[in-house]
N, C-alpha and C positions, 0 to 999 in steps of 0.2 A: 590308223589316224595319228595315232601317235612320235611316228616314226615319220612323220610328212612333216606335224608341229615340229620335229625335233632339227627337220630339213630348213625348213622356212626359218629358224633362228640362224642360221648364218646370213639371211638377207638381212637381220636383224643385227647384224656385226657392228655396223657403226653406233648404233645405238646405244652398242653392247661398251662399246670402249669409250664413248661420252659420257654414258653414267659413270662407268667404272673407276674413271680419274677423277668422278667426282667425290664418289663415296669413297676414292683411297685420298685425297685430297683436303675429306673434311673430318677422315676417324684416325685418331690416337691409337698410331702402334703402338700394341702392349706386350710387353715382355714374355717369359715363362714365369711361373708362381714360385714364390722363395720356395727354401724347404726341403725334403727329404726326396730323393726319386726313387730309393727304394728303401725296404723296410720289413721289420719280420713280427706277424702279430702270434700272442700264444694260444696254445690248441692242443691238441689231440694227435697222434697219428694216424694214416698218414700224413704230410704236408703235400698243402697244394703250392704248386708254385705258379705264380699269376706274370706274367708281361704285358702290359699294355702299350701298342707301339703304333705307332701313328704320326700324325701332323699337329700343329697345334694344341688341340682338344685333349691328347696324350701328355702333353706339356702341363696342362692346365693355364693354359695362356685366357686369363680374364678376370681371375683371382689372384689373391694375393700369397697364399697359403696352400702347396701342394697338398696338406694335407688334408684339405677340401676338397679335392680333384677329383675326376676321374677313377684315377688307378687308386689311389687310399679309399675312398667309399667305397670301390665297388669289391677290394680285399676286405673291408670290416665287415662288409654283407653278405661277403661268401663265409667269413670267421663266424660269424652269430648265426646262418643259418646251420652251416656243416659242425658246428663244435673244433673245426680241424686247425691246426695251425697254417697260417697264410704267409707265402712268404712273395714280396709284389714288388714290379720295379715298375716305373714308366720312363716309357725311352718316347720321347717324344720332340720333334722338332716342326719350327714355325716355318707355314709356308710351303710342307714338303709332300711332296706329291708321290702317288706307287712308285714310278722310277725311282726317285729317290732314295725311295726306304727299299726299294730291292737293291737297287746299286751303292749308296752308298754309305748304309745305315746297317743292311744287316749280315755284310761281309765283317765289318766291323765290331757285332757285337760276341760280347763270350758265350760261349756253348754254354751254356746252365741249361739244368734238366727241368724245362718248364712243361709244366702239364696243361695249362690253358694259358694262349692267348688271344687277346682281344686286338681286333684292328680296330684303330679308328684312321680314315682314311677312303678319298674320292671327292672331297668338297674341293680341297686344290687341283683337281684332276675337273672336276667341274668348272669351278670357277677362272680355270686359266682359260678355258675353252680350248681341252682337251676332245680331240676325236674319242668316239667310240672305240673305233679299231683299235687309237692308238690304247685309250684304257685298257682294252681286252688282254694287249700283249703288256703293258706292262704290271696291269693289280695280277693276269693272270701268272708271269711267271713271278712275281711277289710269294704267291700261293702255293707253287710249284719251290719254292724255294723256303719258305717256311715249311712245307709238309716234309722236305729231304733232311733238314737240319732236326725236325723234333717229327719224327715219324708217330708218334705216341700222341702227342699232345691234342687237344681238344683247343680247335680255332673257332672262333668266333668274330663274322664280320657284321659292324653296324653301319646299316648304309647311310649316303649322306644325308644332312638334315633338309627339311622343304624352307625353300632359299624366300619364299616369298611368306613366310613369318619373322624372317630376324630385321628387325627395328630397323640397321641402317641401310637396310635395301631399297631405293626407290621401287614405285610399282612396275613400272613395265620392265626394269633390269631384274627384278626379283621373279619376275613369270617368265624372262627368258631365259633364266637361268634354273627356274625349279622347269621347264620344259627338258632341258639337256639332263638335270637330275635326274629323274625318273627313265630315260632311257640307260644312266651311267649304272644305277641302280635295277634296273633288269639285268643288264650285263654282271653285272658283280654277283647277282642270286645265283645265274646261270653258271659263273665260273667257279664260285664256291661250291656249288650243287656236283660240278663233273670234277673235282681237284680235293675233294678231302676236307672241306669246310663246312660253317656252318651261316647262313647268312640269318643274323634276327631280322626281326621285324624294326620297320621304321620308328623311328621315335616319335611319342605324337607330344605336337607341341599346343599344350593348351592356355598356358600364359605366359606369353611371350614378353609383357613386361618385367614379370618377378624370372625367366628363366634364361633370358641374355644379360651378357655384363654393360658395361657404359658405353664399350664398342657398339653396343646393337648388333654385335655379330658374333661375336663369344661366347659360351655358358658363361653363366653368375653359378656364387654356392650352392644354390637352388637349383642351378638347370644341372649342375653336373650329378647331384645327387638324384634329382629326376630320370637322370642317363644311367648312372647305376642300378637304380630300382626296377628299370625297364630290363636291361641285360643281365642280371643276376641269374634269374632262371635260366637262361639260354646259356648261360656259362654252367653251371653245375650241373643240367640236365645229365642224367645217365643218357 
């Protein structure tokens, strides 16, 4: 049934790019968050070393202060549960979808010996109305290319958010787009499941006005600390 809803959204296409222009039309691009992208907090041995690398979300694009982000919250949380020293960067770019950050984000980055990272990443793979297929081949050889570079490392994917809670989404573009979600995000379980990952659970979003920014489509300081609190476990699990 699901997989039929997921069909019938492309009949849904013009609707899809009417709202689309409207809500990119009437929300204020917002930047990445001033501030540090990466950072080293004190601990214990050994150190954990944290990358969180993504889209947006990884940026802390909605705040004003990376170090309310994402990737700083969710190093202090792994710092105060483990005792460990954390040592945490976020490479994160607006806009960028799996291809991207397979091609041309993580050819790019330095080999450091990271022990866990965190994707955030599929909501641009979603919201462009991105194929399935196309997803599969590009988050999957994403995965396949993170697991060759840090063979070691403990990955963690958080799937996309449910598009029909963030503020600036009209109703019917927001349920045609959390319809493609939910298929994007069985694929992403599936490929993390057979490729060396680990996929959390979805985030549940329970107040959606205290946990998006002004965008209505971003975390606020609230939502991203919410997004840590959820993934913390699933990052440090043995």
């Amino acid at each position: 049934m699901q997989r039929f809803l997921a069909f019938l959204t492309w009949l849904a296409f013009p609707v899809y790019i009417w709202q689309g222009l409207g809500v990119r039309r009437r929300t204020t691009r917002m930047l990445p968050a001033q501030g540090p992208v990466m950072h080293d907090l004190a601990g214990k041995a050994p150190d954990i070393s944290l990358l969180v690398l993504g889209d947006s979300s990884a940026a802390s694009v909605g705040i004003g202060n990376s170090e309310n982000g994402l990737a700083a919250q969710l190093a202090g949380l792994i710092a105060r549960r483990t005792g460990r020293a954390v040592r945490w960067r976020a490479a994160g770019f607006n806009s960028a979808t799996s291809g991207q950050i397979r091609d041309h984000v993580l050819p790019n980055l330095s080999a450091d010996p990271w022990t866990h990272i965190v994707l955030a990443i599929g909501t641009n793979d979603t919201k462009n109305f991105h194929s399935v297929p196309r997803f599969k081949k590009e988050f999957g050889g994403l995965l396949y290319a993170l697991r060759a570079r840090w063979p070691e490392a403990r990955i963690v994917w958080s799937p996309v958010l449910e598009f029909t809670q963030a503020p600036a989404m009209p109703n019917l573009l927001g349920k045609i787009l959390e319809i493609r979600a939910v298929e994007m995000n069985r694929m992403g379980e599936r490929l993390c499941l057979e490729r060396g990952a680990v996929p959390a659970p979805r985030l549940p979003i329970t107040d959606p006005e205290a946990g998006f920014s002004s965008d209505g489509f971003h975390a606020s300081e609230a939502g991203y600390r919410a997004w840590a609190e959820h993934l913390v476990g699933w990052v440090i699990a043995e």
